[in-house]
N, C-alpha and C positions, 0 to 999 in steps of 0.2 A: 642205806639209800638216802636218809636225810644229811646224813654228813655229806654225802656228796653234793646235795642241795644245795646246801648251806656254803661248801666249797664256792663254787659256781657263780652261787650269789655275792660272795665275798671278793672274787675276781672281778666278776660283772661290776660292783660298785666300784673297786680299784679302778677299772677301765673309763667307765663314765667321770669320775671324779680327776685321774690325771687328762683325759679328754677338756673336761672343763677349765684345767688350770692349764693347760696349752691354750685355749680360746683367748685365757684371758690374758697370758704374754705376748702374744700375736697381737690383740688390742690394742696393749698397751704399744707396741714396738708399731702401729699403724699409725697412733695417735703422737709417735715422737718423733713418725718421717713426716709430717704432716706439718708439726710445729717446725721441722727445721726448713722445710719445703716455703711453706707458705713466709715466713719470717726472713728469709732470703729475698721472699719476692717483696715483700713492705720493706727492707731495705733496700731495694734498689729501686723501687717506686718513689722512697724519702726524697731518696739521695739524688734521682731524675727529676721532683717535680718541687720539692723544697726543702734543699740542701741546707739552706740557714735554720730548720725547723727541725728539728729529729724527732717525728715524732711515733716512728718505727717504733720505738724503744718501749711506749705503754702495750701496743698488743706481745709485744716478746715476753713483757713482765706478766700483764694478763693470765696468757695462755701458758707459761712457764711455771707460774705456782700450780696451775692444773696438771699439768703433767707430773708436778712435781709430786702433789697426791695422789696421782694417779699408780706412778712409781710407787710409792711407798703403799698405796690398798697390797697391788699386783704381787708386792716381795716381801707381802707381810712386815713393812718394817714398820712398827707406830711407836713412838717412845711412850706416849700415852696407853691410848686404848688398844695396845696389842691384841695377838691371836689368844697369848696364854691371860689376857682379863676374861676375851671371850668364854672361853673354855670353860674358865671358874666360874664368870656369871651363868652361862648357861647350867652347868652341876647346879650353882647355888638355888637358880629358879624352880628346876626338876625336883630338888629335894623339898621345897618352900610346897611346890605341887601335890608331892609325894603324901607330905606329914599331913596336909589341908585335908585330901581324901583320904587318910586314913583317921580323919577326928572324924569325920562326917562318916563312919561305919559301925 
């Protein structure tokens, strides 16, 4: 009966966990029609109201490296502080945890 529990609970958290990593490619893919939407429109507002000026071109870069971060949280790509630092720092804390309560017994 508990392995069936545990079954259960082990799908249930698969279910919520790929749920949450759908939310947050939908986010990202909301936050990339959004940059190319709006960024069309200050282009041709530029290009309407002062064509000698381009001054379009700071909110494209702006909001361009955010997306660009945003990409790279969303598809796990960090050349830096990846998933797999995470992973290890997290191990490494739990164990720093671990050894701490076990001098204190």
């Amino acid at each position: 009966m508990e392995v069936i529990m545990e079954n259960n609970y082990k799908e249930e958290d698969r279910y919520y966990q790929a749920k949450k990593r759908v939310e947050e490619i939908k986010g990202f893919y909301g936050n990339l029609i959004a940059y190319i939407i709006f960024n069309i429109f200050f282009l041709v507002l530029n290009i309407m109201t002062s064509p000698g000026e381009l001054w379009f071109f700071w909110p494209l870069l702006g909001w361009g490296i955010g997306v660009l971060f945003h990409a790279m949280k969303v598809f796990n790509y960090s050349p830096f502080l990846g998933k797999n630092w995470e992973e290890k720092k997290i191990n490494e804390l739990m164990e720093k945890e671990k050894k701490a309560n076990n001098n204190w017994k």
